[in-house]
GUPA-458176 format. One record per residue (C-alpha): z, x, y; residue number from 1. Coordinates in steps of 0.5 Angstrom, whole numbers. Example, Ala and Ser with C-alpha at 12.3 -4.5 7.8 and 13.67 -1.06 7.14 Angstrom:
! GUPA-458176
- 16 / 25 / -9 / 1 $
- 14 / 27 / -2 / 2 $
***
This chain:
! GUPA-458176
- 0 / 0 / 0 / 1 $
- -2 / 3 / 7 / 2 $
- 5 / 5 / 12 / 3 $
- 2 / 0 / 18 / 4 $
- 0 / -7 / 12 / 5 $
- 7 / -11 / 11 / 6 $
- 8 / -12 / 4 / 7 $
- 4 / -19 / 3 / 8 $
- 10 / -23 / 3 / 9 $
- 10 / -22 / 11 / 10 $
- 7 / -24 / 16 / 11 $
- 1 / -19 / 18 / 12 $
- 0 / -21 / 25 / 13 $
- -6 / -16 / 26 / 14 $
- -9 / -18 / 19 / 15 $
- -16 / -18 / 19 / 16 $
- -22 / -23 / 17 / 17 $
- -23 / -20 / 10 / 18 $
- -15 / -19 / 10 / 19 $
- -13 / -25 / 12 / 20 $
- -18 / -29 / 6 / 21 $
- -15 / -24 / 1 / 22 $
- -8 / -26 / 3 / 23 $
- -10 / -34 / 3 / 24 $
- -13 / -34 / -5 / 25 $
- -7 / -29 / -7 / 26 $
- -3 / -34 / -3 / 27 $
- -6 / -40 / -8 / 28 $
- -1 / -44 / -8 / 29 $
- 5 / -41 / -4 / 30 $
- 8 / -46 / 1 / 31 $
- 15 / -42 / 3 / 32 $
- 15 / -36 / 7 / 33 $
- 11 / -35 / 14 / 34 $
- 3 / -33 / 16 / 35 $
- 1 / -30 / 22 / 36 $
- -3 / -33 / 28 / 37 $
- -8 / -28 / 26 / 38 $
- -8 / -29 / 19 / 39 $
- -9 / -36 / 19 / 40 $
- -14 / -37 / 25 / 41 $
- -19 / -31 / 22 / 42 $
- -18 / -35 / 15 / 43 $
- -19 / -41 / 18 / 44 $
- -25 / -39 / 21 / 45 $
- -29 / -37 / 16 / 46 $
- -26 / -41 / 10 / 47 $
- -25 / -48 / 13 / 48 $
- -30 / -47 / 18 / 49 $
- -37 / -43 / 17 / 50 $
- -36 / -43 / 9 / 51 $
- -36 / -51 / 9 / 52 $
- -42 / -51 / 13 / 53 $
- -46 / -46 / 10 / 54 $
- -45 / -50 / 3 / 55 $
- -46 / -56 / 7 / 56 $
- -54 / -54 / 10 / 57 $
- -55 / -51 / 2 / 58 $
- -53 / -57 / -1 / 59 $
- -58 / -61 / 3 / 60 $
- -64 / -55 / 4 / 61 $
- -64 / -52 / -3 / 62 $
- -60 / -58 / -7 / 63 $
- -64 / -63 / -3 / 64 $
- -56 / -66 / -5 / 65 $
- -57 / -73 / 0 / 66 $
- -51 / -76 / -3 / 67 $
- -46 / -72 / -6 / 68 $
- -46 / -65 / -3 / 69 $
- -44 / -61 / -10 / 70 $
- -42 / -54 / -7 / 71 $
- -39 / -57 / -1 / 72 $
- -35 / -61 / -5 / 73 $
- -33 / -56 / -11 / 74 $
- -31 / -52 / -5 / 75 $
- -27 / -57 / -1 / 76 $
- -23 / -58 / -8 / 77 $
- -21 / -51 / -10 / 78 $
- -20 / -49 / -2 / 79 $
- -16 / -55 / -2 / 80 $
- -8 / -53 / -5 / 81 $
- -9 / -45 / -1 / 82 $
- -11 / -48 / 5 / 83 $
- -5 / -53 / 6 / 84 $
- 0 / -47 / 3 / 85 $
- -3 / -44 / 10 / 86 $
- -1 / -49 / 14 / 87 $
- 7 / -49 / 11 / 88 $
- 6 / -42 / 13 / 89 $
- 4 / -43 / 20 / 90 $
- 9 / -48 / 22 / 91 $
- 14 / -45 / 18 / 92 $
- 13 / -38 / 23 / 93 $
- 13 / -41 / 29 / 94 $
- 19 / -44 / 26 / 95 $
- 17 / -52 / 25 / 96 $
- 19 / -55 / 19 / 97 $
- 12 / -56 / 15 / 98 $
- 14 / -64 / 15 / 99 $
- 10 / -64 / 23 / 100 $
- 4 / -63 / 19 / 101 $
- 3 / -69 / 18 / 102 $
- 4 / -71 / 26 / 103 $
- -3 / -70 / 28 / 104 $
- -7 / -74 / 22 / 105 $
- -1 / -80 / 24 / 106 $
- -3 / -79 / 31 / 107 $
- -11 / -79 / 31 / 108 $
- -10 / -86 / 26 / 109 $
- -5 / -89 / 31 / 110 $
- -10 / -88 / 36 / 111 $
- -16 / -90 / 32 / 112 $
- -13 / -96 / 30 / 113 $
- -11 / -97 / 37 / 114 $
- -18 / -96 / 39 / 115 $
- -22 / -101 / 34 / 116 $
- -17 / -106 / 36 / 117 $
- -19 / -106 / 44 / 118 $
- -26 / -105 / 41 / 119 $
- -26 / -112 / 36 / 120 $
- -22 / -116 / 42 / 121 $
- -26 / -114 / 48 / 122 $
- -31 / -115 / 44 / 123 $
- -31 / -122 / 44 / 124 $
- -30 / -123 / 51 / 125 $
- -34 / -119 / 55 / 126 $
- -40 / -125 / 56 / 127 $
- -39 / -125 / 62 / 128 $
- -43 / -122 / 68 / 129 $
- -40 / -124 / 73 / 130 $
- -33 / -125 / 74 / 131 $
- -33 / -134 / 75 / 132 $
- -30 / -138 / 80 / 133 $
- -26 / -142 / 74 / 134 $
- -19 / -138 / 74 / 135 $
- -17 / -140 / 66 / 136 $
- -25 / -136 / 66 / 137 $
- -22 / -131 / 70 / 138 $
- -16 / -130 / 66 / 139 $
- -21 / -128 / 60 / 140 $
- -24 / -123 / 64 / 141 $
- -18 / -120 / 66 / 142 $
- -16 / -120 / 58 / 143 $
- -22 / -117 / 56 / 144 $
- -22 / -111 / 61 / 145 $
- -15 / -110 / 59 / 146 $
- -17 / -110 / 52 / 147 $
- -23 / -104 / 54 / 148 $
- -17 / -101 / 58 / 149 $
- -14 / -101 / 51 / 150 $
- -20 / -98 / 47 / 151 $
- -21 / -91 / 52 / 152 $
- -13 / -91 / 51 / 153 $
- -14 / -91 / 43 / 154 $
- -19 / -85 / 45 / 155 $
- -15 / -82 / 49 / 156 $
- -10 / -82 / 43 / 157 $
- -14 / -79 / 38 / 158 $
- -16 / -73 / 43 / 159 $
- -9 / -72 / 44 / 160 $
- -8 / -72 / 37 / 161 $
- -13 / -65 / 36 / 162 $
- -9 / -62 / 43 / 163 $
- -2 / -63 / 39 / 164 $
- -6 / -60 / 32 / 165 $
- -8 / -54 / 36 / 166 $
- -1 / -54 / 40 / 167 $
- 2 / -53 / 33 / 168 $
- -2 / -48 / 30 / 169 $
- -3 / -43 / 36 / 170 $
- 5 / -43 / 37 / 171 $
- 7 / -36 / 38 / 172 $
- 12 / -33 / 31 / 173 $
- 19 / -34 / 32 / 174 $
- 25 / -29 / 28 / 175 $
- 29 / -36 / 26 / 176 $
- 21 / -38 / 22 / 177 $
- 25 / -33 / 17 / 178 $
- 29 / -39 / 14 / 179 $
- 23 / -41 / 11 / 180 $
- 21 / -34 / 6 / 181 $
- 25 / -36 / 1 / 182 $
***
């Protein structure tokens, strides 16, 4: 082992591309301990970023895959385990319980559901053209502007949930995360 590389039970905050894809198949299924921005970002760059769309586009040029993508689908299944043994590991080094994993996706369907609910609702009531002068017709038109208001506002939630994904991932490596290596 080299003087400068820590032993692979560590964070290696200055691990490199090749490095940190050794680290995340060596680390299968290892859900304790703690993973460096650095190693987590590099592995996610290259493993759940520009591996799948390579497999993707080779499934649809030289497969002619419509359907079903088998590489991308293969690679989704064996990466699947390691990749969420990673983010245990990034949050447990920046000191979070890894039960905050679950934060983002709850938020984003939040605010999917609150967007398809503003949608289904102004929907139905955005007939008119102009505002009429009958006030119970006013009143529709007010609730169906409202109900847009809630649509954009489920969109702004579902934005917000991939600002607080990357707010969890890219939080700085914290000396209490080492309750977590056991």
């Amino acid at each position: 082992m080299e003087e400068n590389k820590p032993d692979i039970s560590k964070p290696y905050p200055a691990a490199s591309s090749g490095e940190a894809i050794t680290r995340f198949f060596k680390k299968y299924a290892t859900f304790s301990g703690r993973a460096s921005r650095s190693e987590y970002w590099k592995a996610w760059f290259w493993l759940r970023f520009l591996a799948p769309i390579a497999l993707f586009l080779i499934d649809i040029s030289v497969l002619h895959a419509e359907q079903i993508k088998p590489l991308y689908s293969i690679w989704t299944l064996v990466t699947f385990i390691p990749d969420l043994a990673l983010n245990f590991r990034r949050l447990h080094d920046s000191n979070l319980n890894a039960a905050w994993i679950l934060v983002p996706p709850f938020v984003a369907f939040a605010g999917f559901f609150t967007a398809a609910i503003g949608m289904a609702i102004a929907s139905d009531n955005m007939g008119y053209k102009e505002i009429p002068s009958d006030t119970d017709k006013f009143g529709e038109v007010f609730k169906a502007a409202a109900n847009g208001t809630v649509m954009w506002a489920g969109i702004g939630i579902l934005l917000f949930s991939g600002i607080l994904g990357l707010w969890l991932y890219c939080r700085k490596s914290r000396p209490e995360g080492v309750r977590f290596d056991k």
